[in-house]
C-alpha positions as CSV (number, residue, x, y, z in Angstrom):
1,X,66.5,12.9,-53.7
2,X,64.8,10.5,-56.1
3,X,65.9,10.7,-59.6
4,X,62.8,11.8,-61.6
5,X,62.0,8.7,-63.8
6,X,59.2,7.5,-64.9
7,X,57.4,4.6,-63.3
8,X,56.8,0.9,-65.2
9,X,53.1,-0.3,-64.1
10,X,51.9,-3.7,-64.4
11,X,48.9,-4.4,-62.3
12,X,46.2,-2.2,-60.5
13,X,47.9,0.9,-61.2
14,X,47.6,0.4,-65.3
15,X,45.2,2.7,-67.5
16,X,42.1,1.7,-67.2
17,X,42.4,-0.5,-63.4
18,X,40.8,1.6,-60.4
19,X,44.4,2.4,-59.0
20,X,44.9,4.7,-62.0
21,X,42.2,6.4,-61.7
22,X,42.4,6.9,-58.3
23,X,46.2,8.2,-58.4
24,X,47.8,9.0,-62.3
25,X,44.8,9.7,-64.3
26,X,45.6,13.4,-65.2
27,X,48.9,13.1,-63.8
28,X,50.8,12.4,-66.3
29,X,52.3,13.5,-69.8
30,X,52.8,10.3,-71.3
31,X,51.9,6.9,-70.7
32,X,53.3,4.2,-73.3
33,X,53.0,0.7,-74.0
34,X,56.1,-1.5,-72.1
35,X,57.9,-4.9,-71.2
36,X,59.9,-6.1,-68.8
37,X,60.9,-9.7,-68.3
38,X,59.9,-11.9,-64.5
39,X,57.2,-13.5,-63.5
40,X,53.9,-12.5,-62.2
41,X,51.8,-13.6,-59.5
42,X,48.3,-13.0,-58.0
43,X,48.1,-12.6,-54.2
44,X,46.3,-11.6,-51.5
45,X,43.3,-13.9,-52.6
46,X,44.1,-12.9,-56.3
47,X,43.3,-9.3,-55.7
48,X,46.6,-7.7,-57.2
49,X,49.7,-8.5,-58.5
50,X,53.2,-9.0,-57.9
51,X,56.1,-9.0,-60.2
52,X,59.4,-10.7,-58.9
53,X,62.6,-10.5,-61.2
54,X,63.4,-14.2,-61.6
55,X,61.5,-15.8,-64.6
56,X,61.2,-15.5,-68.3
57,X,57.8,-14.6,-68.5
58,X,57.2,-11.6,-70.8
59,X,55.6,-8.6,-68.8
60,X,52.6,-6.2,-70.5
61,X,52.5,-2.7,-68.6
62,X,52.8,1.1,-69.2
63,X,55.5,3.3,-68.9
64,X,53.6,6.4,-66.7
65,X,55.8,9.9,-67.2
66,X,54.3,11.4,-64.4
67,X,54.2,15.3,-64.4
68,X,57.4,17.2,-63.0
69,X,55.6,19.4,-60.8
70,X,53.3,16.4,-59.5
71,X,56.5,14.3,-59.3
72,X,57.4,13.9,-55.6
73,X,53.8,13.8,-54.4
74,X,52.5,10.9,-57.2
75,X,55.6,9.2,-56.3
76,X,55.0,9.4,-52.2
77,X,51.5,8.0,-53.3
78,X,52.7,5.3,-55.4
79,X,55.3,4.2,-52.5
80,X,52.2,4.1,-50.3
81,X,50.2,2.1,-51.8
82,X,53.1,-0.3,-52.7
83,X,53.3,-1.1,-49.3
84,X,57.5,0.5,-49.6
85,X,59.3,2.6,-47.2
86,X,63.1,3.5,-48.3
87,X,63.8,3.9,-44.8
88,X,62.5,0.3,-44.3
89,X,63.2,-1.7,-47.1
90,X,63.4,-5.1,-45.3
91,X,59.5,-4.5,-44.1
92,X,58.4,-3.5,-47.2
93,X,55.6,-5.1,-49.4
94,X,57.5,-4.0,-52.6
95,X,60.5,-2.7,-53.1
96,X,61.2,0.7,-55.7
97,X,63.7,-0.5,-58.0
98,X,65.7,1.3,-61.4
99,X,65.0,-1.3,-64.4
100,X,65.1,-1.1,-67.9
101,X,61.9,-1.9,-69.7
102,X,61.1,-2.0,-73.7
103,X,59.0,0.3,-74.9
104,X,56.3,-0.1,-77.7
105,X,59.0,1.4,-80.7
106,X,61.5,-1.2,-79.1
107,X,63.4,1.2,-77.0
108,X,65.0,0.2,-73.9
109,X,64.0,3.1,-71.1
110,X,64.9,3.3,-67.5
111,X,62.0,3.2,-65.0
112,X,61.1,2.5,-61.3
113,X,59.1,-0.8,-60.9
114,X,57.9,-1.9,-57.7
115,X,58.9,-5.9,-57.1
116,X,57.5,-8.1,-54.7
117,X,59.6,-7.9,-51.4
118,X,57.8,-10.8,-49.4
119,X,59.9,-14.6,-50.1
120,X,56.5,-16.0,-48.9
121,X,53.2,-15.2,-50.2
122,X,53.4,-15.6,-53.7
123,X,49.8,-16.9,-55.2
124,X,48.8,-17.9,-58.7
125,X,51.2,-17.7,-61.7
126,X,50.2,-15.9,-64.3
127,X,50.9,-17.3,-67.7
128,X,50.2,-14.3,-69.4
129,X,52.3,-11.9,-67.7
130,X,49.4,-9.4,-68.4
131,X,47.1,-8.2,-65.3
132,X,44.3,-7.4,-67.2
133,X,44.2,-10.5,-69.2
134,X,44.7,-12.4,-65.9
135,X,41.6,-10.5,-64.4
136,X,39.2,-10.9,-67.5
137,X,39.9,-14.8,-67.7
138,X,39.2,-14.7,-63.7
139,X,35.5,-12.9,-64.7
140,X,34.8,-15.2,-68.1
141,X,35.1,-18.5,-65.2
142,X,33.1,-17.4,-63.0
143,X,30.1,-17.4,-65.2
């Protein structure tokens, strides 16, 4: 059995991104402004992200609490769509791992975040560290 935490989101799946409104929006009871440290990339001709652990890059997500009795379900979701199968961690796209992450007030919480389990692949650095500034930069060129 998992323990219940709640789930650092840095790409697709942030408020606002299609992924969160196709699995947390209304699932949760609190989402809150978050860090972590790595570097992200954009793959899969630069239509999401991944997040691997080395670098110094400073990372912009949420921290999603997702409901307790939504819990399992959200998280079997999430695991789905991440391409990560506990039973099969080698084949995995990403890999479910416990972190610790800064919260907007500074606070250091413990959260699942899905890394990038795939040594090859990795496409465009993103300077940023923040998804949605990556994607609105990505729009503005090509105008």
């Amino acid at each position: 059995m998992n323990e219940k935490l709640p789930v650092f989101v840095y790409g697709t799946l942030r408020k606002g991104l299609h992924n969160y409104e196709n699995i947390l929006e209304g699932q949760t009871t609190n989402e809150i402004a978050a860090t972590t440290v790595g570097s992200l990339y954009a793959v899969s001709h630069e239509s999401f992200p991944c997040l691997v652990k080395e670098g110094k890059t400073v990372i912009q997500g949420e921290i999603m609490c997702i409901k307790e009795d939504r819990y399992e379900e959200i998280l079997k979701k999430l695991d789905a769509l991440e391409g990560y199968d506990e039973r099969n961690v080698q084949e995995s796209d990403y890999v479910r791992e416990i972190t610790t992450v800064v919260d907007d007030k500074g606070h250091h919480v413990e959260a699942y975040t899905y890394y990038w389990n795939q040594p090859q692949g990795l496409g465009q650095f993103i300077t940023s560290g923040c998804w949605q500034t990556y994607l609105k930069e990505k729009r503005k060129m090509k105008c």
